[in-house]
PDB file as gemmi writes it, atoms N, CA and C in Angstrom:
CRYST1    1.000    1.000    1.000  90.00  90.00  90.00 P 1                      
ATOM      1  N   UNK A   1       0.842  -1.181   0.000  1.00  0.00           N  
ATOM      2  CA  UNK A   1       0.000   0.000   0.000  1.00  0.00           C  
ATOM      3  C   UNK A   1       0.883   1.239   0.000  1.00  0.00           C  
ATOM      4  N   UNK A   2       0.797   2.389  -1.278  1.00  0.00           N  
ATOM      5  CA  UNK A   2       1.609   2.924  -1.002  1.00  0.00           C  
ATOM      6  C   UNK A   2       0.878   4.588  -0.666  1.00  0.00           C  
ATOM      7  N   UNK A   3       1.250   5.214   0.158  1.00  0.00           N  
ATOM      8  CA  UNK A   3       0.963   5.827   1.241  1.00  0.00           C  
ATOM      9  C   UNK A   3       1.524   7.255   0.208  1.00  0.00           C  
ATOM     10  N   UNK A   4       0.779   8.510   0.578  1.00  0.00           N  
ATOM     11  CA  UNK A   4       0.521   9.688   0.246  1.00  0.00           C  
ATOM     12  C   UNK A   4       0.902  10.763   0.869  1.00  0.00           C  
ATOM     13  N   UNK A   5       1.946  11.627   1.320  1.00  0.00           N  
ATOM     14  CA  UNK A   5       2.370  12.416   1.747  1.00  0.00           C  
ATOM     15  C   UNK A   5       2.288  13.645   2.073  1.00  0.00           C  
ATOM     16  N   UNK A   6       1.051  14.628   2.493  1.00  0.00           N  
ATOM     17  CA  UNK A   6       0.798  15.880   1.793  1.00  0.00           C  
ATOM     18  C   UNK A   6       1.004  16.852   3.549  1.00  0.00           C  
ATOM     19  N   UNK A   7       1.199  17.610   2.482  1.00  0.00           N  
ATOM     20  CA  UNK A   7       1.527  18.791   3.995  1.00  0.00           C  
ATOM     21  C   UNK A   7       0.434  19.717   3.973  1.00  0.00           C  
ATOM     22  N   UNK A   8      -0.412  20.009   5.471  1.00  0.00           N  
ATOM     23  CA  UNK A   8      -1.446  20.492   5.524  1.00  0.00           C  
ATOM     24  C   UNK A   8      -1.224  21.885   5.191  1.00  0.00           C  
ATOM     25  N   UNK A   9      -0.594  22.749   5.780  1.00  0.00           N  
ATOM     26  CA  UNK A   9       0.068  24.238   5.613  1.00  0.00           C  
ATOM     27  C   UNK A   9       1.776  24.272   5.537  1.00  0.00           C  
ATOM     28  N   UNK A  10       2.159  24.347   4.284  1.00  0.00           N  
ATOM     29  CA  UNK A  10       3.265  24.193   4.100  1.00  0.00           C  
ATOM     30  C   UNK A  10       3.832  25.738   4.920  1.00  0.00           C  
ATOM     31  N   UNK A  11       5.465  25.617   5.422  1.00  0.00           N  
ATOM     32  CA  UNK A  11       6.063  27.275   5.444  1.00  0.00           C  
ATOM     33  C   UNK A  11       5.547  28.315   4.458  1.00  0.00           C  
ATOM     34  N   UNK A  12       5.830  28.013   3.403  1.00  0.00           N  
ATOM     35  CA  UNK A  12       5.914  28.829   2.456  1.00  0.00           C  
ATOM     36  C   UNK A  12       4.641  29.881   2.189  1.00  0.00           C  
ATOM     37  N   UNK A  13       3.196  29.016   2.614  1.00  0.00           N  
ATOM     38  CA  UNK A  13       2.336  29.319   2.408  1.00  0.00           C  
ATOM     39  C   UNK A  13       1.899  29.976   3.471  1.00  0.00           C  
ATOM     40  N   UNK A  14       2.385  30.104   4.922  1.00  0.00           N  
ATOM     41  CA  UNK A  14       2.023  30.727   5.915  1.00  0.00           C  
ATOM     42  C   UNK A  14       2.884  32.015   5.813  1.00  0.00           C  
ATOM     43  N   UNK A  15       4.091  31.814   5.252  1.00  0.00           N  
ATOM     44  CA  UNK A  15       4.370  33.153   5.028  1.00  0.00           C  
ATOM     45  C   UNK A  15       4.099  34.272   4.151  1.00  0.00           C  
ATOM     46  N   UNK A  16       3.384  33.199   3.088  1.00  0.00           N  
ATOM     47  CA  UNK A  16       2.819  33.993   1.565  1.00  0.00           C  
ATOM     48  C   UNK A  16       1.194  34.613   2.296  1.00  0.00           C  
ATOM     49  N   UNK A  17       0.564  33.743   3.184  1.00  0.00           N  
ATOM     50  CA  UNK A  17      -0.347  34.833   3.637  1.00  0.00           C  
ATOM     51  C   UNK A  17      -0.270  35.509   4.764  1.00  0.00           C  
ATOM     52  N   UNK A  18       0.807  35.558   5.619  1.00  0.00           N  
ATOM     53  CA  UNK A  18       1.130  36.964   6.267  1.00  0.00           C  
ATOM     54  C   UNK A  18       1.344  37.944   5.579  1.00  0.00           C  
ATOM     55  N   UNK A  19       1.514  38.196   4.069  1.00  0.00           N  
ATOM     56  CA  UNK A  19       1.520  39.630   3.703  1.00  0.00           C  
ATOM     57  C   UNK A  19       0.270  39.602   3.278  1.00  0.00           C  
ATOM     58  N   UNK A  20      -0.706  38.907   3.866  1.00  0.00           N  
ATOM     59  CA  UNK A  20      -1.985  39.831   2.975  1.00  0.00           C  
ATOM     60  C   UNK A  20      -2.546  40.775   3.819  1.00  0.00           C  
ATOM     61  N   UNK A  21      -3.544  41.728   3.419  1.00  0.00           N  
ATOM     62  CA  UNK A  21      -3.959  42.004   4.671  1.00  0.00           C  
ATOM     63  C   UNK A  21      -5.378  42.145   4.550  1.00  0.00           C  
ATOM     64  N   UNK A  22      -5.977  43.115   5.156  1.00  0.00           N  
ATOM     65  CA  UNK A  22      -7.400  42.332   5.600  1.00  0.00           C  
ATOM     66  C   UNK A  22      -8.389  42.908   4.453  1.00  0.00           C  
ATOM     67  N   UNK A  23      -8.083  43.472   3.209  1.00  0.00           N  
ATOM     68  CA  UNK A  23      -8.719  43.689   2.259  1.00  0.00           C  
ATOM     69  C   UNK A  23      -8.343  42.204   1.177  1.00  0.00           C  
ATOM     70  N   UNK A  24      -7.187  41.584   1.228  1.00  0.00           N  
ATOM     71  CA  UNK A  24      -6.786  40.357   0.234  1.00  0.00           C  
ATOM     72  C   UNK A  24      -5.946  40.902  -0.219  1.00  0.00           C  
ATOM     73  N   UNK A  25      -5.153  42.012   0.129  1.00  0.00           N  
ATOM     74  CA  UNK A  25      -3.974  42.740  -0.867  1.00  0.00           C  
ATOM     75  C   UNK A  25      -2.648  41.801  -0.814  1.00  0.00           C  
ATOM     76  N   UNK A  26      -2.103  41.169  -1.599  1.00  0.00           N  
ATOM     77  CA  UNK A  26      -0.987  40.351  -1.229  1.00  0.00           C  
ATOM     78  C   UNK A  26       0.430  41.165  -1.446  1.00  0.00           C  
ATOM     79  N   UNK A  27       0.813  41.682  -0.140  1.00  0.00           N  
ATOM     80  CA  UNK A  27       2.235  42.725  -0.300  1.00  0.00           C  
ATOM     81  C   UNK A  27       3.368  41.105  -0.772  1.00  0.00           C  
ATOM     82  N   UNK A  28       3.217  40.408  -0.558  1.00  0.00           N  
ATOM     83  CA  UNK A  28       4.560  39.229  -1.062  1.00  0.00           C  
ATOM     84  C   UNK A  28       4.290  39.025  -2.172  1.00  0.00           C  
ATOM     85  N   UNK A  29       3.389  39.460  -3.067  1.00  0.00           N  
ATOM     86  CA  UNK A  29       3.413  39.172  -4.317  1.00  0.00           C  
ATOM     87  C   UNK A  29       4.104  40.041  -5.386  1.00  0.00           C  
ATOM     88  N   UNK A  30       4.822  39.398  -5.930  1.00  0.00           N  
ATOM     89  CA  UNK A  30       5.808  39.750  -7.026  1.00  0.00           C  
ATOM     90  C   UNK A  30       5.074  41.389  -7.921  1.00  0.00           C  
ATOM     91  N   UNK A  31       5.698  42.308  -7.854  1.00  0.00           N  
ATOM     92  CA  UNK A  31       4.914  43.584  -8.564  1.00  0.00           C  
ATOM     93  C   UNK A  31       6.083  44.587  -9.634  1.00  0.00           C  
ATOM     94  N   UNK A  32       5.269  44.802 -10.477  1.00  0.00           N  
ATOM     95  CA  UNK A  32       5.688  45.831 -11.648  1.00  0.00           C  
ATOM     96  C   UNK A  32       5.078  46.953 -11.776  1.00  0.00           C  
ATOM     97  N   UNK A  33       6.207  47.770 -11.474  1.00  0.00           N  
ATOM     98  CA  UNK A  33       6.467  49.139 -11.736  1.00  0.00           C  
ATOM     99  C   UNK A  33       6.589  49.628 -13.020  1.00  0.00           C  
ATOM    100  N   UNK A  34       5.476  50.492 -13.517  1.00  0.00           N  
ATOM    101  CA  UNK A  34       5.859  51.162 -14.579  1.00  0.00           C  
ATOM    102  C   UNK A  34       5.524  52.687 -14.293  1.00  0.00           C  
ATOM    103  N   UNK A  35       6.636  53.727 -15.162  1.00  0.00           N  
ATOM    104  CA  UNK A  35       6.814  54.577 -15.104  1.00  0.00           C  
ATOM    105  C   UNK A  35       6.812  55.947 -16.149  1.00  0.00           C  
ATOM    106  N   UNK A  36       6.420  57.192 -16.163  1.00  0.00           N  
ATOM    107  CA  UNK A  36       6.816  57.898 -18.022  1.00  0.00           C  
ATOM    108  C   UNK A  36       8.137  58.476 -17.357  1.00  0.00           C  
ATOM    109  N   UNK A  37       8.532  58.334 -18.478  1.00  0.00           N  
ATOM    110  CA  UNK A  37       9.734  58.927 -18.611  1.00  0.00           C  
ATOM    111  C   UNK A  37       9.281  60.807 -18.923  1.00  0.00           C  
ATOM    112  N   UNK A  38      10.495  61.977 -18.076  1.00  0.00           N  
ATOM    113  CA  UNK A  38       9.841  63.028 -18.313  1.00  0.00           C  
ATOM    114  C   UNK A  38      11.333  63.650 -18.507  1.00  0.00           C  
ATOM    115  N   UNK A  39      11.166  64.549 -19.222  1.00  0.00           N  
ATOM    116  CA  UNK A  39      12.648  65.190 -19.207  1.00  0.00           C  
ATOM    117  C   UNK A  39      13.706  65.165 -17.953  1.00  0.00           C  
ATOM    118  N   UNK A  40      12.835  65.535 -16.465  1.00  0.00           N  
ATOM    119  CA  UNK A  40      13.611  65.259 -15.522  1.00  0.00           C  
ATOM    120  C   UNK A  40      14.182  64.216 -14.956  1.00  0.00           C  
ATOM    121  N   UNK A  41      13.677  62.576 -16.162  1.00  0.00           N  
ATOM    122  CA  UNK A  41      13.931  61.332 -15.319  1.00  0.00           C  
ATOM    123  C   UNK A  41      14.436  60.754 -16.810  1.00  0.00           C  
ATOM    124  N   UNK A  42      15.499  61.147 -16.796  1.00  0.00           N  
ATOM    125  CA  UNK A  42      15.829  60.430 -18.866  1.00  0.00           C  
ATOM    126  C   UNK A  42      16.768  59.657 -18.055  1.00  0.00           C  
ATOM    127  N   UNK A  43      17.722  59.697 -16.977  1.00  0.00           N  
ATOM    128  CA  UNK A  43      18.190  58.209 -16.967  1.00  0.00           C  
ATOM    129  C   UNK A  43      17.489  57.526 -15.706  1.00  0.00           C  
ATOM    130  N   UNK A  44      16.270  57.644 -15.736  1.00  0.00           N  
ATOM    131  CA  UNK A  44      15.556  56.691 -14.988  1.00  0.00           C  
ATOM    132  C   UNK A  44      14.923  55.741 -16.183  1.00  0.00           C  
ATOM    133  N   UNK A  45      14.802  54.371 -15.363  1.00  0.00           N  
ATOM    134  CA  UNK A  45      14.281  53.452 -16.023  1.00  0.00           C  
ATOM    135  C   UNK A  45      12.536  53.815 -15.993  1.00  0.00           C  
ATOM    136  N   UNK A  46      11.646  53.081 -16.999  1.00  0.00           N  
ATOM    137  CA  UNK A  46      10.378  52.665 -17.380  1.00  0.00           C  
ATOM    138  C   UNK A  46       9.674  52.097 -16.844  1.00  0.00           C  
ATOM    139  N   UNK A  47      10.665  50.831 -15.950  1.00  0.00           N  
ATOM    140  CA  UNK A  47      10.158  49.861 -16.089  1.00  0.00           C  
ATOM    141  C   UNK A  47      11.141  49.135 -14.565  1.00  0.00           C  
ATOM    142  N   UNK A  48      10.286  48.611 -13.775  1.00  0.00           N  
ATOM    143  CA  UNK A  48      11.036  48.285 -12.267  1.00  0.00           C  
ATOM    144  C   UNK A  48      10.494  46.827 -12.323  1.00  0.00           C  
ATOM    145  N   UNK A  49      11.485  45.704 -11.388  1.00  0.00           N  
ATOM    146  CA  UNK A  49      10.344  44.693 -10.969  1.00  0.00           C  
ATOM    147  C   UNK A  49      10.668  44.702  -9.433  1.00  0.00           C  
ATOM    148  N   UNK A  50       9.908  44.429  -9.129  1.00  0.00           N  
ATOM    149  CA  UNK A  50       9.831  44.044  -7.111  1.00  0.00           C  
ATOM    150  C   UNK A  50       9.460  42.461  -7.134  1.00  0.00           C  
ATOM    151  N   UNK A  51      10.459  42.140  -6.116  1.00  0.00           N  
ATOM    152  CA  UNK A  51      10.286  40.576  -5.251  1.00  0.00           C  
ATOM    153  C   UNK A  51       9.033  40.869  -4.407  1.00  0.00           C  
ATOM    154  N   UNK A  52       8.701  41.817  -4.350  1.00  0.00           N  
ATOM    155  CA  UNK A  52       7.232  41.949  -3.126  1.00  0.00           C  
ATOM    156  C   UNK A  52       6.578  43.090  -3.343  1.00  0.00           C  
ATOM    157  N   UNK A  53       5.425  43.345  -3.663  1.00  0.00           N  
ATOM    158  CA  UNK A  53       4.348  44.265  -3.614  1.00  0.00           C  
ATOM    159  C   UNK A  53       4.745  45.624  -2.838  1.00  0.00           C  
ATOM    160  N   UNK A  54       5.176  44.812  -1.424  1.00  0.00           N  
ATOM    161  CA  UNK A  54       5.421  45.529  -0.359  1.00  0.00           C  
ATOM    162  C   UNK A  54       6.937  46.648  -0.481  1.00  0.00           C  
ATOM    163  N   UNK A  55       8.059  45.686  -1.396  1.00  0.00           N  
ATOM    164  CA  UNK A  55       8.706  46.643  -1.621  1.00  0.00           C  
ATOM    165  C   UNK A  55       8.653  47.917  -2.574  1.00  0.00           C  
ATOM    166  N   UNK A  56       7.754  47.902  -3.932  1.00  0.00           N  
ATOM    167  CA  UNK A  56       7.541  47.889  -5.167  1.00  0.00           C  
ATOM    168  C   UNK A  56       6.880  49.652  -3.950  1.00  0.00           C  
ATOM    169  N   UNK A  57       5.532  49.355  -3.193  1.00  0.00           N  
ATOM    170  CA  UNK A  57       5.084  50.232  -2.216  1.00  0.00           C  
ATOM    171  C   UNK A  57       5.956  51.633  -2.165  1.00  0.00           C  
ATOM    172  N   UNK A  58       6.872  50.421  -0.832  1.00  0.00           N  
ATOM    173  CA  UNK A  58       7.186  51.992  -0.447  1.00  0.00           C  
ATOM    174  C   UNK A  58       8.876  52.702  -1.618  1.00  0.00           C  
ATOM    175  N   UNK A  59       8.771  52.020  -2.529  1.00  0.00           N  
ATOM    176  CA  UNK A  59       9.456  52.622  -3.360  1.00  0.00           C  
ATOM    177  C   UNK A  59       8.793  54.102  -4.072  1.00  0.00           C  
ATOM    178  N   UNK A  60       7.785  53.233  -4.205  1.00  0.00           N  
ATOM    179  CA  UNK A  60       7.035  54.077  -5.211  1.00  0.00           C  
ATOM    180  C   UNK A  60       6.888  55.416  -3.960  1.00  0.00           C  
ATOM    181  N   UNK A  61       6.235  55.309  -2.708  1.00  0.00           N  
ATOM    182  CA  UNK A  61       5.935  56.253  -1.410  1.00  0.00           C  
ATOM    183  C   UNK A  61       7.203  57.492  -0.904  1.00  0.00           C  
ATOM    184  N   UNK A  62       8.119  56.159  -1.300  1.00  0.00           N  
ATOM    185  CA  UNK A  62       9.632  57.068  -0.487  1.00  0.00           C  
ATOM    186  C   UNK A  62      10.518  57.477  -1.162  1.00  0.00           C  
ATOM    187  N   UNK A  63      10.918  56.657  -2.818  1.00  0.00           N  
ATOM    188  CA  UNK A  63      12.129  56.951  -3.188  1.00  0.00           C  
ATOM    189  C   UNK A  63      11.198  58.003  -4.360  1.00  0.00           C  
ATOM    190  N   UNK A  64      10.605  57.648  -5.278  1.00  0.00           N  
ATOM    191  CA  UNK A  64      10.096  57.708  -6.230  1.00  0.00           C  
ATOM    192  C   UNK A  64      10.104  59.522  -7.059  1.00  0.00           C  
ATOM    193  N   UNK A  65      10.540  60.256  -7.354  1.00  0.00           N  
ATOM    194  CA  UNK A  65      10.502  61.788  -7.196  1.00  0.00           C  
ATOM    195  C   UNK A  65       9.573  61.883  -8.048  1.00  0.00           C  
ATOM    196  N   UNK A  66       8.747  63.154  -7.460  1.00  0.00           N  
ATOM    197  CA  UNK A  66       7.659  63.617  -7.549  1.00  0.00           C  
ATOM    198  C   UNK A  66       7.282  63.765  -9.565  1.00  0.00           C  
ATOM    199  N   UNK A  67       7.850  63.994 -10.128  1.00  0.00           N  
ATOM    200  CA  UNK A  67       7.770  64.571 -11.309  1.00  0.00           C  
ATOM    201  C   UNK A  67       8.006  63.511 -12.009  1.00  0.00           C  
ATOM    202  N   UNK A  68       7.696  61.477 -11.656  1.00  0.00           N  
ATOM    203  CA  UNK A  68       7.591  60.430 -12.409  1.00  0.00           C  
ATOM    204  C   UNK A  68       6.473  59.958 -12.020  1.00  0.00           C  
ATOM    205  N   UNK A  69       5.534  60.672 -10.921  1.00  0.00           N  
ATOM    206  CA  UNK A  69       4.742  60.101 -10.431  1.00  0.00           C  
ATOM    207  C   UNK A  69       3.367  59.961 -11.388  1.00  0.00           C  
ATOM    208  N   UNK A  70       3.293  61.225 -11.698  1.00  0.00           N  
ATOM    209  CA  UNK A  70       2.149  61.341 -12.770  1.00  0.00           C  
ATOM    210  C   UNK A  70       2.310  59.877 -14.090  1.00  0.00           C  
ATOM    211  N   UNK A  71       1.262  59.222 -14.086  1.00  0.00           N  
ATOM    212  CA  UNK A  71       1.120  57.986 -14.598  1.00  0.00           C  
ATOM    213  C   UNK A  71       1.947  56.743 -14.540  1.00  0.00           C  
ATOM    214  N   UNK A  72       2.746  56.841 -13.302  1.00  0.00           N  
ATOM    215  CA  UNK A  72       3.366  55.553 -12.643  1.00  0.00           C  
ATOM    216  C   UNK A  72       2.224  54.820 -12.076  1.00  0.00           C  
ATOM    217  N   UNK A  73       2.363  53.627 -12.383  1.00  0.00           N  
ATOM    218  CA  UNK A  73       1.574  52.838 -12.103  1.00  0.00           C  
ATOM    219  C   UNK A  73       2.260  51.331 -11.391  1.00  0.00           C  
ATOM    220  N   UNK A  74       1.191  50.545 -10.495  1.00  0.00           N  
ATOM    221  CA  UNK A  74       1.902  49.108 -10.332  1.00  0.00           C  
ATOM    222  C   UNK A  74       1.089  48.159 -10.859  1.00  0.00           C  
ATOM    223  N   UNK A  75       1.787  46.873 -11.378  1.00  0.00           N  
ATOM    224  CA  UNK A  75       0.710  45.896 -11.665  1.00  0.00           C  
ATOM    225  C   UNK A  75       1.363  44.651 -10.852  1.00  0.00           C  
ATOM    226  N   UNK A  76       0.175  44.659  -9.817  1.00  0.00           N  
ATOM    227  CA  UNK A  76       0.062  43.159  -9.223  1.00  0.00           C  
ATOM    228  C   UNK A  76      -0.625  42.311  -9.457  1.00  0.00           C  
ATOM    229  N   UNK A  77      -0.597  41.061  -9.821  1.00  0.00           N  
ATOM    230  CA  UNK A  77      -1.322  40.055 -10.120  1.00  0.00           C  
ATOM    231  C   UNK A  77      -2.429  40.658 -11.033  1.00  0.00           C  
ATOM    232  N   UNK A  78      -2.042  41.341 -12.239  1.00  0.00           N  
ATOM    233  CA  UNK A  78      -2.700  41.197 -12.999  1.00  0.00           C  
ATOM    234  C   UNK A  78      -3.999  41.962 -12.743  1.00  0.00           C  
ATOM    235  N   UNK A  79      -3.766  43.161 -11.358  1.00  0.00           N  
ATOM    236  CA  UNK A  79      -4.502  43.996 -11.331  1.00  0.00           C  
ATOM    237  C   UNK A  79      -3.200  45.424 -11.110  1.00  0.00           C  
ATOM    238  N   UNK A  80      -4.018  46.624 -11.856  1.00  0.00           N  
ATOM    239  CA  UNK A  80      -3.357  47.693 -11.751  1.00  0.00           C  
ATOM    240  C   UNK A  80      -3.464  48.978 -10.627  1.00  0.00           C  
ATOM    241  N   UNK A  81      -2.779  49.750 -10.327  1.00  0.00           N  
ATOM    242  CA  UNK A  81      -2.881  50.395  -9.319  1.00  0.00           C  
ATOM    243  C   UNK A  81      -1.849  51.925  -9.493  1.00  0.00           C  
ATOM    244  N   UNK A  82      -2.904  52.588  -9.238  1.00  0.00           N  
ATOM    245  CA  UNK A  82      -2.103  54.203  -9.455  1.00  0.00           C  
ATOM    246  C   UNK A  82      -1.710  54.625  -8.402  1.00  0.00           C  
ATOM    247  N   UNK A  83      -1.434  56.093  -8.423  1.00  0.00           N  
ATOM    248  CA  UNK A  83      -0.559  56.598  -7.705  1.00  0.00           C  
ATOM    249  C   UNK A  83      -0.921  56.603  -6.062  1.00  0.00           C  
ATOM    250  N   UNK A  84      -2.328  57.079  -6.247  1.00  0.00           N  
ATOM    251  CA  UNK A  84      -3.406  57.623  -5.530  1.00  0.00           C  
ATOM    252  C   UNK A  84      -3.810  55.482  -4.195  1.00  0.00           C  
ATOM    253  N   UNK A  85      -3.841  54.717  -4.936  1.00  0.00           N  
ATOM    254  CA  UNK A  85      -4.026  53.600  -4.831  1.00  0.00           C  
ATOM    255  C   UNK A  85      -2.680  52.827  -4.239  1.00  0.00           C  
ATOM    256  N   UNK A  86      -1.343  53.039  -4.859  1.00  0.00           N  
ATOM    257  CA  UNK A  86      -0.364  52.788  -3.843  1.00  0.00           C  
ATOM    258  C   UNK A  86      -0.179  53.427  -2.393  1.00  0.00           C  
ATOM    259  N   UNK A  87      -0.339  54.770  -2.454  1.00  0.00           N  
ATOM    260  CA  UNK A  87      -0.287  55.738  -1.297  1.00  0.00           C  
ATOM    261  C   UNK A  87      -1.358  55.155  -0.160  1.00  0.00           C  
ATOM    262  N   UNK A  88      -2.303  54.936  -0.384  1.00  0.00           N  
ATOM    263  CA  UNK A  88      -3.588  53.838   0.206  1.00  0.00           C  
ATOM    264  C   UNK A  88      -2.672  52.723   1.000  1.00  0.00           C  
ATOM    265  N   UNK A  89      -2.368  52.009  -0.432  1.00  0.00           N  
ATOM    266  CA  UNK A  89      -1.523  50.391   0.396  1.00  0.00           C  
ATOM    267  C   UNK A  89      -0.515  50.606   1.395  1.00  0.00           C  
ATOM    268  N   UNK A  90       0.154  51.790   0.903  1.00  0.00           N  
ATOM    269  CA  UNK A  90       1.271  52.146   2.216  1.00  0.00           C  
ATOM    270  C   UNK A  90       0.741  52.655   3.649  1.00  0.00           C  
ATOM    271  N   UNK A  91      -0.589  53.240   3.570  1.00  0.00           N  
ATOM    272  CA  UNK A  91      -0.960  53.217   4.674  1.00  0.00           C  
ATOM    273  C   UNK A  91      -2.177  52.701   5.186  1.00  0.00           C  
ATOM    274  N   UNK A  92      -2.247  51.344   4.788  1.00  0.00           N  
ATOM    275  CA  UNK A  92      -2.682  50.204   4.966  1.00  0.00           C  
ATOM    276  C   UNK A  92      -2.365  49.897   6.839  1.00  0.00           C  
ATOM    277  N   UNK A  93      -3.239  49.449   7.196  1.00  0.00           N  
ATOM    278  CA  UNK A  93      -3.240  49.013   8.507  1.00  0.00           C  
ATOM    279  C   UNK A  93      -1.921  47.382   8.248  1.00  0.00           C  
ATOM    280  N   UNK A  94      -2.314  46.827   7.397  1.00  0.00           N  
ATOM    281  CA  UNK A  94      -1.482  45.568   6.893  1.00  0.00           C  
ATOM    282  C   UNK A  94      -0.659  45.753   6.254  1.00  0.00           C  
ATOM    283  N   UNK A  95       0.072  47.232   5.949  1.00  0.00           N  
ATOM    284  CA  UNK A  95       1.335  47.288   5.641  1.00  0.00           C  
ATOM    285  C   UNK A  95       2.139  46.462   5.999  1.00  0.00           C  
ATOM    286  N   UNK A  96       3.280  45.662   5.587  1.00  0.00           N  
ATOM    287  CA  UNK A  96       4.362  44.709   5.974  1.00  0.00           C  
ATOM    288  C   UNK A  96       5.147  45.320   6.733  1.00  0.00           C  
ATOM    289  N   UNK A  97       6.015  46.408   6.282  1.00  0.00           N  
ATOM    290  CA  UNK A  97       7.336  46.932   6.279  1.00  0.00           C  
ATOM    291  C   UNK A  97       6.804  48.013   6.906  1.00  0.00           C  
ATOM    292  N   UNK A  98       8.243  48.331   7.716  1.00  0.00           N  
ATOM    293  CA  UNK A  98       8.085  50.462   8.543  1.00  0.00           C  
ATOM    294  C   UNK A  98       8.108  51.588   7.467  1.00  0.00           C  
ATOM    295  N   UNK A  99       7.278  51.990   7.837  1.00  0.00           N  
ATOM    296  CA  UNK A  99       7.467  53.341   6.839  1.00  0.00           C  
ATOM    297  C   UNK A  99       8.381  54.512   7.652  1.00  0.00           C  
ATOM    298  N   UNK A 100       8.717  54.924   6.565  1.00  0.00           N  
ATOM    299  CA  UNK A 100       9.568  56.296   6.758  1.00  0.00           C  
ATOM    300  C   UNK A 100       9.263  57.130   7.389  1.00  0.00           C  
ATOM    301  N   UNK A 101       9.717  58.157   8.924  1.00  0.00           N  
ATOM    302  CA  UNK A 101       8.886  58.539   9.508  1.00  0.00           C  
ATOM    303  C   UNK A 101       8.406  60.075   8.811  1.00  0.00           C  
ATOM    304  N   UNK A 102       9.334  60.319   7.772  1.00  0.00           N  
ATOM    305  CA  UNK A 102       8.388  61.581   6.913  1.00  0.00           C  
ATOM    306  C   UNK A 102       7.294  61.092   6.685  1.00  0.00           C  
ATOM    307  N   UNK A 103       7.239  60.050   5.646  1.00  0.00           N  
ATOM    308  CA  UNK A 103       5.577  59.446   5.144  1.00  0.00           C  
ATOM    309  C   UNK A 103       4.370  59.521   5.724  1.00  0.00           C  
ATOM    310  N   UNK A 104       4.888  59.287   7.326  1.00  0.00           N  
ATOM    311  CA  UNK A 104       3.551  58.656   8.352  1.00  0.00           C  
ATOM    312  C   UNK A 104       2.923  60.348   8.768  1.00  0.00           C  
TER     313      UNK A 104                                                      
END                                                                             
């Protein structure tokens, strides 16, 4: 008889839903940054990727200068999110990460 092995809650998966938070927003999920390019950002890139939602965030919140913001956008899982809509996630009660104490 050969016997079946399955793991009820793997690690991986308890840590993939500690970044959600209590809307379903998944900050551990992999996110893309896109950006316009404006005269003041010609050697900035277009185009970013983030290992986590959560970092992709407060990039966009903290580093990001003001004059790329206009039609930067993120796409997580295949849903999109503006400027107005990241600024939200960062001050999300289920934020992951500390924010900057300018931001708060």
């Amino acid at each position: 008889m050969q016997r079946e092995t399955t793991l009820d809650d793997p690690a991986g998966a308890r840590l993939h839903e500690q970044t959600r938070d209590v809307n379903g927003f998944d900050y551990g999920a992999s996110a893309e940054l896109f950006m316009n390019r404006t005269r003041a950002s010609k050697r900035r890139p277009k185009y970013k990727r983030f290992d986590t939602a959560a970092e992709a965030v407060r990039f966009v919140v903290e580093e990001l200068p003001a004059a790329v913001l206009p039609g930067a956008y993120l796409l997580v899982a295949e849903t999109r999110f503006g400027v107005e809509e990241i600024r939200s996630l960062y001050q999300s009660a289920g934020y992951p990460l500390p924010r900057s104490v300018d931001e708060c």
